[in-house]
VEXMARZA-982911 format. One record per residue (C-alpha): residue in three letters; x, y, z. Coordinates in steps of 0.001 Angstrom, whole numbers, plus 500000, padded with zeros to 6 digits. Example, Ala and Ser with C-alpha at 12.3 -4.5 7.8 and 13.67 -1.06 7.14 Angstrom:
! residues 2
@residuo:ALA, u:512300, v:495500, w:507800
@residuo:SER, u:513670, v:498940, w:507140
! end
This chain:
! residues 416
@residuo:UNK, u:387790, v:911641, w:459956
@residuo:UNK, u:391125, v:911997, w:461742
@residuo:UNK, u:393230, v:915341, w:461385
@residuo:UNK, u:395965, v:913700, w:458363
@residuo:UNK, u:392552, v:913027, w:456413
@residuo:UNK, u:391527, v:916555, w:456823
@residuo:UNK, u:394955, v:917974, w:456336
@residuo:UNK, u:395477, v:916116, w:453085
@residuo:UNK, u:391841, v:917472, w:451851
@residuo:UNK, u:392763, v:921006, w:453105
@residuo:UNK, u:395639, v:920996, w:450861
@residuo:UNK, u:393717, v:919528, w:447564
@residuo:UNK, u:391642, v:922242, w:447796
@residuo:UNK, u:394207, v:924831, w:448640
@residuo:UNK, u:395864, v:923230, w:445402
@residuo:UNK, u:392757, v:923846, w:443589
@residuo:UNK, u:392749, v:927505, w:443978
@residuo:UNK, u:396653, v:927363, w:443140
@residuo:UNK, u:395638, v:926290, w:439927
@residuo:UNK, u:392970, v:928870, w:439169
@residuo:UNK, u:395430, v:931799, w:440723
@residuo:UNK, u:398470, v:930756, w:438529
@residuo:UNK, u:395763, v:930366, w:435558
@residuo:UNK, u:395673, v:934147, w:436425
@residuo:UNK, u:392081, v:933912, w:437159
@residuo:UNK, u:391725, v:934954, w:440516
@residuo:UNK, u:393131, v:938580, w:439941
@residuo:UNK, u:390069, v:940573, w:441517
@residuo:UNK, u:388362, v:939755, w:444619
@residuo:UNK, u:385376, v:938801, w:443580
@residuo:UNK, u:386746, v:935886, w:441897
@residuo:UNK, u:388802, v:935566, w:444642
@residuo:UNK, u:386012, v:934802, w:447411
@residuo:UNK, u:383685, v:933481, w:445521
@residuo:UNK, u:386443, v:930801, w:444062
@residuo:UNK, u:387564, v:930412, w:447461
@residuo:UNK, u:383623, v:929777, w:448855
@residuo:UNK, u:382743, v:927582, w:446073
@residuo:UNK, u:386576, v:925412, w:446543
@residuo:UNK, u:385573, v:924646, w:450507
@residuo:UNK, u:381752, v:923697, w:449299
@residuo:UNK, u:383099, v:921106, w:447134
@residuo:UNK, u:385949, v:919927, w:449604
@residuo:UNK, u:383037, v:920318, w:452309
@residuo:UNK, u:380311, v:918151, w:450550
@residuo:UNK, u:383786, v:915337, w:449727
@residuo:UNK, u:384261, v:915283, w:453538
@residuo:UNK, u:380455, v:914729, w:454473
@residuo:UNK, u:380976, v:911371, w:450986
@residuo:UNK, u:384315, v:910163, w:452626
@residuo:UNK, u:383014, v:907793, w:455814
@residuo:UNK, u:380677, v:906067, w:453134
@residuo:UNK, u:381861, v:902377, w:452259
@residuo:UNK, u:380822, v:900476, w:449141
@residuo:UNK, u:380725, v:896811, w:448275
@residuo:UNK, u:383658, v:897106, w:446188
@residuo:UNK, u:385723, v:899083, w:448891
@residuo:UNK, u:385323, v:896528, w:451254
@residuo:UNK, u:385579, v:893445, w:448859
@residuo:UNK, u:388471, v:894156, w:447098
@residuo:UNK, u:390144, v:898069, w:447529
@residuo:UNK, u:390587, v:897189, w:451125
@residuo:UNK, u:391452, v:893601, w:451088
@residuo:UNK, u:394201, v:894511, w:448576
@residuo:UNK, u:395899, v:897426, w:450461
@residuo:UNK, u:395915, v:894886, w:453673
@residuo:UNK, u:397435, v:892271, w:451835
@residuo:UNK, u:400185, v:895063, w:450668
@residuo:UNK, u:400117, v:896179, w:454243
@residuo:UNK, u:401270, v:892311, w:455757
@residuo:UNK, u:403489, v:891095, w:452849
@residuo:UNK, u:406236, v:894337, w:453246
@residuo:UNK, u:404347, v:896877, w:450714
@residuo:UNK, u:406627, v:897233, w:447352
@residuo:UNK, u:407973, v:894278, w:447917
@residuo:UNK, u:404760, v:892203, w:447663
@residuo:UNK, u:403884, v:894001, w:444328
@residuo:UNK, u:404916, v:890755, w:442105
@residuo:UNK, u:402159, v:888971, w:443276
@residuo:UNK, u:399075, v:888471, w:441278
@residuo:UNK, u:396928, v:890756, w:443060
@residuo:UNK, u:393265, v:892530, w:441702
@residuo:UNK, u:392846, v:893891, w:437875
@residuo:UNK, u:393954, v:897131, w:438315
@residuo:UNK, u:397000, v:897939, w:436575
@residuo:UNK, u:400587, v:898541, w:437558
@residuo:UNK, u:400273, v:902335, w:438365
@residuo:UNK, u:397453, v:902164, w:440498
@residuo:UNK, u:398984, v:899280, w:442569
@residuo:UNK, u:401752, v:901619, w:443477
@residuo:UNK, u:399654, v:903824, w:445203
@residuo:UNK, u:398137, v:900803, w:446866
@residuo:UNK, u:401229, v:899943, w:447937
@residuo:UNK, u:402185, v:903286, w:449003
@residuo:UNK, u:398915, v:903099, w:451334
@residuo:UNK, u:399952, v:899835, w:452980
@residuo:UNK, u:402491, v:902504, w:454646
@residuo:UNK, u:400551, v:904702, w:455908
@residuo:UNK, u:398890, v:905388, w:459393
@residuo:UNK, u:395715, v:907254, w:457783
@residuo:UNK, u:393001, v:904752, w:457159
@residuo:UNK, u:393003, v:903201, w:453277
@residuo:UNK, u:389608, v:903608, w:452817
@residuo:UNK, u:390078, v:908049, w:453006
@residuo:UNK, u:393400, v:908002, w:451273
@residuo:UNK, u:392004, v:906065, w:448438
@residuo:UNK, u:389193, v:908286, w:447887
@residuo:UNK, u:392235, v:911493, w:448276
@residuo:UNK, u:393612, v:910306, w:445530
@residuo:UNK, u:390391, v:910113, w:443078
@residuo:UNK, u:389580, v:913711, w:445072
@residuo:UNK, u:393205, v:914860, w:443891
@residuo:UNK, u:392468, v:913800, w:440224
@residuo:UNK, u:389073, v:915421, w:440785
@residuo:UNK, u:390903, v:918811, w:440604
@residuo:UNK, u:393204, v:917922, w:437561
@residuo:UNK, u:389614, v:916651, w:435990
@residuo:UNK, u:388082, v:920097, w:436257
@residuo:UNK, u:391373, v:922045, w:435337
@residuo:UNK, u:391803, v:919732, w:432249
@residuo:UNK, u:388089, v:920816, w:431063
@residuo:UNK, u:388305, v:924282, w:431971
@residuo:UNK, u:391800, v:924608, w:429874
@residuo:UNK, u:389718, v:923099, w:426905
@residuo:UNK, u:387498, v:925985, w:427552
@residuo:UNK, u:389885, v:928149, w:427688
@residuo:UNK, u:391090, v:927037, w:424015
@residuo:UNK, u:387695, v:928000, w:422279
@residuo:UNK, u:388617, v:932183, w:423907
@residuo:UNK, u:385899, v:931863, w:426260
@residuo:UNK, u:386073, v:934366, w:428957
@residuo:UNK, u:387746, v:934138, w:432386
@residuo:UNK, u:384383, v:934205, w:434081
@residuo:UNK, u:383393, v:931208, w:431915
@residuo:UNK, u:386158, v:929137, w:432395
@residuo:UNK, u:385867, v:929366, w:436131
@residuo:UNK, u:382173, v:927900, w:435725
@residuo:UNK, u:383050, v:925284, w:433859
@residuo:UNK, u:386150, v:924521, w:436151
@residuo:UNK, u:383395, v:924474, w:439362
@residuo:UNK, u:380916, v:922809, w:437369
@residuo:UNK, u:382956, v:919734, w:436899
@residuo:UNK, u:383863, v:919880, w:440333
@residuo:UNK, u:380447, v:919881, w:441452
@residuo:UNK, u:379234, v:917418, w:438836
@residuo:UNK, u:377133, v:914448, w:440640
@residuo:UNK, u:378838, v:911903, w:438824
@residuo:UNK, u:382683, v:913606, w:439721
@residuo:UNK, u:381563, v:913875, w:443483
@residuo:UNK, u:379973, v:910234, w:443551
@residuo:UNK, u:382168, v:908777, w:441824
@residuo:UNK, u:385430, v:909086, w:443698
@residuo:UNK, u:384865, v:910830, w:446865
@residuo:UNK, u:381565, v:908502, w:447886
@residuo:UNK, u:382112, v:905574, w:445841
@residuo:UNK, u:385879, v:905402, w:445709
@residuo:UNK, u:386746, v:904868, w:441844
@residuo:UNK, u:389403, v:906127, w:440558
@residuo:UNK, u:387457, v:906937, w:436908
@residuo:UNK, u:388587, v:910848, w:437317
@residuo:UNK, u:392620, v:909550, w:436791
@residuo:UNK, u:392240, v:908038, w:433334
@residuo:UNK, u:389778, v:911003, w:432651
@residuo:UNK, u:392174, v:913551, w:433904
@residuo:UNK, u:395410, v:912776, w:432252
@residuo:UNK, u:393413, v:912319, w:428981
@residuo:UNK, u:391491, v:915575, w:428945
@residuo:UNK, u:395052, v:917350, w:430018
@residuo:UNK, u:396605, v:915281, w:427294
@residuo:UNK, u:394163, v:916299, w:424915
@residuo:UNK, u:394758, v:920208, w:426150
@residuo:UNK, u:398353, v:919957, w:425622
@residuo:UNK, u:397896, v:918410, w:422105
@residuo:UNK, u:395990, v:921380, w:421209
@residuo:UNK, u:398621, v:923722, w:422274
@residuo:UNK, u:401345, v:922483, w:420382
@residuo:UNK, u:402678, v:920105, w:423266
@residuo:UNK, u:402997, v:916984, w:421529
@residuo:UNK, u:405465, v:914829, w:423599
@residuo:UNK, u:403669, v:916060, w:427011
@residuo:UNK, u:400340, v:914845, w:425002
@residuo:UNK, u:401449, v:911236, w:424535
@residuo:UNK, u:402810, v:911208, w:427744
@residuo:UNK, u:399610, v:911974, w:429580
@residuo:UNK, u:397708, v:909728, w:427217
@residuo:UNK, u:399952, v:906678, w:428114
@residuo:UNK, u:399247, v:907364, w:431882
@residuo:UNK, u:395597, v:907563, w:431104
@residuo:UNK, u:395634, v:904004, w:429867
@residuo:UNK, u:398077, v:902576, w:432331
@residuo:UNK, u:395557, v:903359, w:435045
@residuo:UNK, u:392783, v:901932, w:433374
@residuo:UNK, u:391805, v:900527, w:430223
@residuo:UNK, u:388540, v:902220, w:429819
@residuo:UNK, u:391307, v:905328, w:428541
@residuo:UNK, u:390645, v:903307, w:424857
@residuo:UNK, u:387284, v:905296, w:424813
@residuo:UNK, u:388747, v:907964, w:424363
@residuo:UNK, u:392823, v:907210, w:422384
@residuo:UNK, u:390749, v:907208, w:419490
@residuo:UNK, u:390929, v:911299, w:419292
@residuo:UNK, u:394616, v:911101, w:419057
@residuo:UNK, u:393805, v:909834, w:415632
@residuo:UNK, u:391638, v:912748, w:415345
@residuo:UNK, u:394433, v:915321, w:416619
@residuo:UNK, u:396836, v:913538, w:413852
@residuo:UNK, u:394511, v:914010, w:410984
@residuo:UNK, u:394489, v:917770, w:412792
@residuo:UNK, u:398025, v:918022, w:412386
@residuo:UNK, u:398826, v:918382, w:415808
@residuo:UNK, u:400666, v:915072, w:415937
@residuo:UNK, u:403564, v:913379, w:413755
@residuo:UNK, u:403612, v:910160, w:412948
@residuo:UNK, u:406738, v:909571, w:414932
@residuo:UNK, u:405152, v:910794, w:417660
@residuo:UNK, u:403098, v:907604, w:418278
@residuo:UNK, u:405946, v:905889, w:418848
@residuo:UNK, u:406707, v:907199, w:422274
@residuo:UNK, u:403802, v:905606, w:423270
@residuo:UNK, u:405236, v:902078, w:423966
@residuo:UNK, u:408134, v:903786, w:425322
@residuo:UNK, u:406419, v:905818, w:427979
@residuo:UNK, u:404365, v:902405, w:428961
@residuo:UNK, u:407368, v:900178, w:429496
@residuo:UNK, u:408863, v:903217, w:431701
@residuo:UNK, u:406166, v:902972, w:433722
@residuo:UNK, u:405869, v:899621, w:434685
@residuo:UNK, u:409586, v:899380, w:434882
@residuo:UNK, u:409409, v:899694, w:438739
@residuo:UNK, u:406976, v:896806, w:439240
@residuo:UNK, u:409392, v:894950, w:436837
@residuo:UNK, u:412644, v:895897, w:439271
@residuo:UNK, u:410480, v:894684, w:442161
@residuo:UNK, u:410064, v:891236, w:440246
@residuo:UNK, u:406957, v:891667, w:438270
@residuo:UNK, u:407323, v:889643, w:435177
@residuo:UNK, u:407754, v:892253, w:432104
@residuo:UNK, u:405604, v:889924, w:429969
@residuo:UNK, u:402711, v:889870, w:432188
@residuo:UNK, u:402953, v:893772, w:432927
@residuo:UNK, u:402453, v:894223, w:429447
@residuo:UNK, u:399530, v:891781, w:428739
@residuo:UNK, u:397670, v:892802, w:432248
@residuo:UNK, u:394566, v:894014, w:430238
@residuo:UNK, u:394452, v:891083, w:427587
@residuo:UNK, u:394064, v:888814, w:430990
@residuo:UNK, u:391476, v:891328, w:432388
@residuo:UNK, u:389115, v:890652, w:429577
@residuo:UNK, u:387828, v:887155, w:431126
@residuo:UNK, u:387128, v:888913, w:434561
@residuo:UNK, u:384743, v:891838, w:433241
@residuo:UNK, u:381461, v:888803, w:433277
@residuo:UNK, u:379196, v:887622, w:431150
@residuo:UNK, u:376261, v:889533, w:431560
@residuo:UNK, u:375669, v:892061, w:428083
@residuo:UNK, u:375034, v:895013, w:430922
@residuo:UNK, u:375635, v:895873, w:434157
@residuo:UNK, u:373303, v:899055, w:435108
@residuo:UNK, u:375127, v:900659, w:432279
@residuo:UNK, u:372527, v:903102, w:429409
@residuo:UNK, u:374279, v:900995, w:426873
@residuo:UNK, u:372334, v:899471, w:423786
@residuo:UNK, u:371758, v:896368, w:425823
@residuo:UNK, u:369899, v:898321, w:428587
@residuo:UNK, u:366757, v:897320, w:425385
@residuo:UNK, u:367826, v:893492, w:425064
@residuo:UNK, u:368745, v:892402, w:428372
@residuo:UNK, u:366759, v:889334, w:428099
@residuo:UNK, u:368349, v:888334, w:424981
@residuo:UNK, u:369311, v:884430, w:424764
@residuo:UNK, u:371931, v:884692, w:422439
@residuo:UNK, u:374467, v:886532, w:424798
@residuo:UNK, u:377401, v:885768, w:423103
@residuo:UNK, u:375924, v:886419, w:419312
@residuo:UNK, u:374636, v:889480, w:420759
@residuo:UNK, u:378159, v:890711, w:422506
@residuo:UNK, u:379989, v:890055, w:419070
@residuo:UNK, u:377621, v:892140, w:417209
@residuo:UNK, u:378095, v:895025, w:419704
@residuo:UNK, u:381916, v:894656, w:419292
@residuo:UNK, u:381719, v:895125, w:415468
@residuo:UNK, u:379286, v:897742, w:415550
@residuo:UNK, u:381609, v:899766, w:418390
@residuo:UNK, u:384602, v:898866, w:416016
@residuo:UNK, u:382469, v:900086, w:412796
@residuo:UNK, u:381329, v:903032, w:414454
@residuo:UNK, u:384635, v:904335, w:415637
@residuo:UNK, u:385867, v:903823, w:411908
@residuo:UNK, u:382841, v:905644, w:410693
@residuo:UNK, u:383426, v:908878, w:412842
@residuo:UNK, u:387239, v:908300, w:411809
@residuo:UNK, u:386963, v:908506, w:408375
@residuo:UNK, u:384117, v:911613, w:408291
@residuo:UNK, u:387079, v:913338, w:410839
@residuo:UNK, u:389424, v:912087, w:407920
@residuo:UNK, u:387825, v:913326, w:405278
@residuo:UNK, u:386560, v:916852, w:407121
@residuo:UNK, u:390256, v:917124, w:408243
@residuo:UNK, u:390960, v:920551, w:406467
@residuo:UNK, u:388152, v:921909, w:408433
@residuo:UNK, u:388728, v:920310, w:411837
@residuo:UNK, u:388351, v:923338, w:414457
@residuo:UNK, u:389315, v:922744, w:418644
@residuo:UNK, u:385370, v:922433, w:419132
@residuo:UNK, u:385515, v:919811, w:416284
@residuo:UNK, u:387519, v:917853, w:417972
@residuo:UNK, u:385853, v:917859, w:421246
@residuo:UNK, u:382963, v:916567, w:419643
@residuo:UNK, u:384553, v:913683, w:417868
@residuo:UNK, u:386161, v:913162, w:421441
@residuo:UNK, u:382536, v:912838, w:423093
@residuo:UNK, u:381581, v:910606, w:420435
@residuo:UNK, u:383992, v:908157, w:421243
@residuo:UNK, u:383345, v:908536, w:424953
@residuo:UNK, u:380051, v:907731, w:424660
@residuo:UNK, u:379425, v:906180, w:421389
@residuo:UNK, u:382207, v:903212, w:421909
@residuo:UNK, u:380492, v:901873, w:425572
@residuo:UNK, u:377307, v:902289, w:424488
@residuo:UNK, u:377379, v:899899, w:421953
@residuo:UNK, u:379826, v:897903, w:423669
@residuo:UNK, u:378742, v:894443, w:425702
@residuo:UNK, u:379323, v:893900, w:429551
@residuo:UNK, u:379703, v:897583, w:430287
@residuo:UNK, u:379541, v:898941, w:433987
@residuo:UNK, u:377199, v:902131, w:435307
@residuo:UNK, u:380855, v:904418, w:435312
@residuo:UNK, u:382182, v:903756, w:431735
@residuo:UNK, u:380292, v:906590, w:430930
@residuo:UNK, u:382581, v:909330, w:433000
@residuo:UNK, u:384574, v:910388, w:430144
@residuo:UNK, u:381846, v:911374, w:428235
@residuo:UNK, u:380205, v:913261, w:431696
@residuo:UNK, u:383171, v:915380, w:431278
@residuo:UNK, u:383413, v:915609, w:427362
@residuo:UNK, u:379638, v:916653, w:427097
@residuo:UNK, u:380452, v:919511, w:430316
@residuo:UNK, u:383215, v:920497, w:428321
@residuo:UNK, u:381438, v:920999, w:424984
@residuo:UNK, u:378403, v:922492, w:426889
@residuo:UNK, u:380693, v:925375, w:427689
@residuo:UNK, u:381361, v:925946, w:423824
@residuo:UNK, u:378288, v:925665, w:421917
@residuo:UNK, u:374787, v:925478, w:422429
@residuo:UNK, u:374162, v:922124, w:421218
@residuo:UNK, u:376466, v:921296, w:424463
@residuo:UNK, u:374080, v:921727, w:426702
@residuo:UNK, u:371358, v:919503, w:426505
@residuo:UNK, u:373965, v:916871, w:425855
@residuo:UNK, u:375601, v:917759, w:429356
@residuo:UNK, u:371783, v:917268, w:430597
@residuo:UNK, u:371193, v:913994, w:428849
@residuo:UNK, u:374582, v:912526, w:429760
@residuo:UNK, u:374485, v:913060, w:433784
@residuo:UNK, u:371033, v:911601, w:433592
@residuo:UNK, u:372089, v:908297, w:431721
@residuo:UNK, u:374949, v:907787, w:434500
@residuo:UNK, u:373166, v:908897, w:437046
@residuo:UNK, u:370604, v:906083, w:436501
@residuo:UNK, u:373109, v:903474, w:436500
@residuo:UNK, u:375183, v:905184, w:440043
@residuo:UNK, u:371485, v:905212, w:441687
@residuo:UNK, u:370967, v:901393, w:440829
@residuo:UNK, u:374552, v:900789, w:442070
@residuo:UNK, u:374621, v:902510, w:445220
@residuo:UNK, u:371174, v:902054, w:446147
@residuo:UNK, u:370738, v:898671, w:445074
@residuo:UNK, u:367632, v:899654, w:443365
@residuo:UNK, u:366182, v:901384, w:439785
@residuo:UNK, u:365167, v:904883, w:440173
@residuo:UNK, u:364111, v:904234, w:436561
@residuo:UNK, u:365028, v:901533, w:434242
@residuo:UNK, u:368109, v:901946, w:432641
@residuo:UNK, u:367208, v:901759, w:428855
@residuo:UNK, u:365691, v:905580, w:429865
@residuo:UNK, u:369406, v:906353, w:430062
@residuo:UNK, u:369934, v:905018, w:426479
@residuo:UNK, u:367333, v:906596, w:425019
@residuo:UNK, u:368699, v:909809, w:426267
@residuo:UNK, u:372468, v:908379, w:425172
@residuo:UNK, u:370968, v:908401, w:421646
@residuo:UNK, u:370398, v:912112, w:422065
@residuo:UNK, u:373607, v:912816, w:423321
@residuo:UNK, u:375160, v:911078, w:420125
@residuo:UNK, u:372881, v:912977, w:417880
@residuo:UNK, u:373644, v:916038, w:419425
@residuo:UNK, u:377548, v:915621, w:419312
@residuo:UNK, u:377219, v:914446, w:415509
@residuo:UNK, u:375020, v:917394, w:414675
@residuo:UNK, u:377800, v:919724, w:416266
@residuo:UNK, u:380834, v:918164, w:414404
@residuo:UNK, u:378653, v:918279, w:411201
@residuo:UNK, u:378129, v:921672, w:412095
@residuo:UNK, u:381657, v:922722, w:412647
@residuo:UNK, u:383431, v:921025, w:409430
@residuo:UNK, u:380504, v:922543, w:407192
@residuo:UNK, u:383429, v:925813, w:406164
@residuo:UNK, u:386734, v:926426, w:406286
@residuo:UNK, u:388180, v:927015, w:409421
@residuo:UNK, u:388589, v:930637, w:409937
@residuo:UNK, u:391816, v:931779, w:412596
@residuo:UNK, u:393110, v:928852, w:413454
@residuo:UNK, u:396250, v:928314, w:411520
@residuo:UNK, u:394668, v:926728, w:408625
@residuo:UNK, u:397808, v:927019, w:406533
@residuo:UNK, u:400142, v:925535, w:409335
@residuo:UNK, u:397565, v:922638, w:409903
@residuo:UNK, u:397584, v:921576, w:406342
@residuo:UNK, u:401447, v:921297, w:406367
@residuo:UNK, u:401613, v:919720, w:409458
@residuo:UNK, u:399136, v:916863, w:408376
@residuo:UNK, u:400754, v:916612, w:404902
@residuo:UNK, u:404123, v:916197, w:406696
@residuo:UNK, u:403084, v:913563, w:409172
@residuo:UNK, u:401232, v:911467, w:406926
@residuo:UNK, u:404454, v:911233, w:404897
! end
């Protein structure tokens, strides 16, 4: 690596302990150190992942950023170029600029969003009053997660962006931060479409009271803001807008790609596209389903509720989905660390999830199965029984302490 690569990863993880110390959890020394030891083991074990080049670096990351590189940067953004969305191609173009070498400042950036990954889970943590001590393992755990570290700092995804801004957005709809909420949620799906795993908790967080109605309407708003720039460089507004209806004939044909989804047991199915339209309506039916129970249960909705509904989505939605990839899982590698953190049912859900994915990453990156993939389903399965158990679990009562009154207003109100 060359010294701007190891100055920019200096400074992530000098941000990362900014973070904990203005999240006032660095106060004694013992924290102190053993934040500070734990903060250059992650940014050590990043740097040792950076060098590595993947398939998908050099077939189409790379190829894009040179393109951006000889055709004047910005100004070559109209083009038809990749299926990533608007906001990521702005950082793409912002690498064509550069001296540093693409491939380590496009792994920066998912190492950046690593950071904002584990603060976002560690400030859900935080929400449930669990102890300062407790929040800085969770924070470390995510940042040690196999999945977070392969996934952006070895592979070079950018899965922890969407994840990020939608776990912070989820954080700051709990704490009575509405706007902020929507905002982060609308960046979360302009970097990558995959965020629809997860929108489906706003929904949740309405019934919850912690959005209005209006409130969704800022939505569109924030979206057309942020493709306005690509738009002023001569995008065409239409097409910024319909980018992801035009992505859906490039994701393939197969029902699974190394993914623990559903199809992981009827890969060899004939019928592909019967088979992919059933898994649509059951997705679609099963989002409903968990909708309507949150619906219904939404007197008695508590924070933890929520993050269970949240990891049902995250992993309930891809897994019955067709043509899903090894990573779609990520969201719910965070969601089941997060709820892990908050109840015991957590844990083994945390366990079960990292193995699915991991499964899928091995057959990626080594090009071979460790073990087949349906293993990962089966333990998928558990992970959704798990999560449903725990949101059964927490809307059985009322909700004691948590502005029960206030709630009930505020969901009254907004459904007006």
């Amino acid at each position: 690596m060359d010294l701007g690569t190891c100055v920019l990863l200096g400074l992530e993880g000098c941000f990362a302990l900014w973070l904990l110390w203005r999240s006032r959890l660095l106060e004694s020394k013992s924290a102190l150190w053993l934040s500070a030891a734990l903060t250059a083991g992650a940014f050590l074990l990043r740097a040792y992942c950076l060098p590595y080049e993947t398939l998908d670096y050099r077939d189409f990351l790379h190829p894009w950023v040179e393109f951006y590189r000889q055709n004047l940067g910005f100004r070559s953004i109209s083009y038809p170029l990749g299926n990533y969305n608007i906001p990521y191609l702005y950082f793409l173009c912002l690498f064509s600029y550069l001296p540093i070498r693409d491939l380590f400042l496009i792994k920066l950036l998912s190492v950046f969003f690593d950071v904002l990954l584990a603060f976002g889970a560690m400030k859900l943590v935080a929400l449930q009053g669990q102890r300062r001590g407790v929040q800085l393992a969770c924070f470390f755990t995510v940042l040690y997660l196999p999945t977070v570290v392969l996934n952006g700092a070895l592979w070079g995804q950018c899965d922890s962006i969407y994840v990020a801004l939608a776990l912070l957005g989820l954080w700051l709809a709990l704490s009575e931060r509405p706007v902020l909420s929507i905002l982060c949620f609308t960046l979360s799906f302009g970097f990558k479409l995959q965020a629809v795993f997860l929108m489906p908790v706003m929904a949740v967080l309405w019934f919850r009271g912690n959005y209005r109605l209006w409130h969704f309407a800022l939505f569109p708003v924030f979206y057309v803001l942020l493709v306005l720039p690509a738009v002023a460089l001569g995008k065409p507004f239409l097409e910024t807008l319909t980018l992801y209806t035009s992505q859906t004939g490039s994701i393939g044909d197969g029902l699974n790609y190394n993914s623990p989804s559903i199809y992981a047991f009827f890969w060899r199915t004939p019928a592909t596209r019967d088979a992919a339209n059933l898994g649509i309506a059951g997705a679609f039916t099963f989002m409903l389903l968990v909708l309507l129970f949150c619906f219904l249960r939404r007197k008695r909705l508590r924070v933890r509720s929520v993050y269970a509904a949240a990891l049902l989505f995250a992993a309930g939605i891809p897994f019955l989905l067709p043509h899903m990839h090894e990573r779609y899982f990520f969201a719910a590698d965070i969601l089941s660390a997060v709820l892990g953190f908050t109840c015991l049912l957590g844990i083994p859900a945390a366990g079960l999830t990292q193995f699915a994915s991991l499964l899928g990453y091995h057959a990626y990156l080594k090009m071979r199965y460790l073990l087949y993939v349906d293993h990962g389903s089966r333990a998928l399965i558990g992970v959704l029984l798990l999560s449903a158990a725990q949101l059964l679990l927490d809307t059985a009562g009322e909700v004691p302490g948590e502005n029960l009154a206030k709630s009930e207003n505020s969901v009254r109100l907004s459904m007006m």
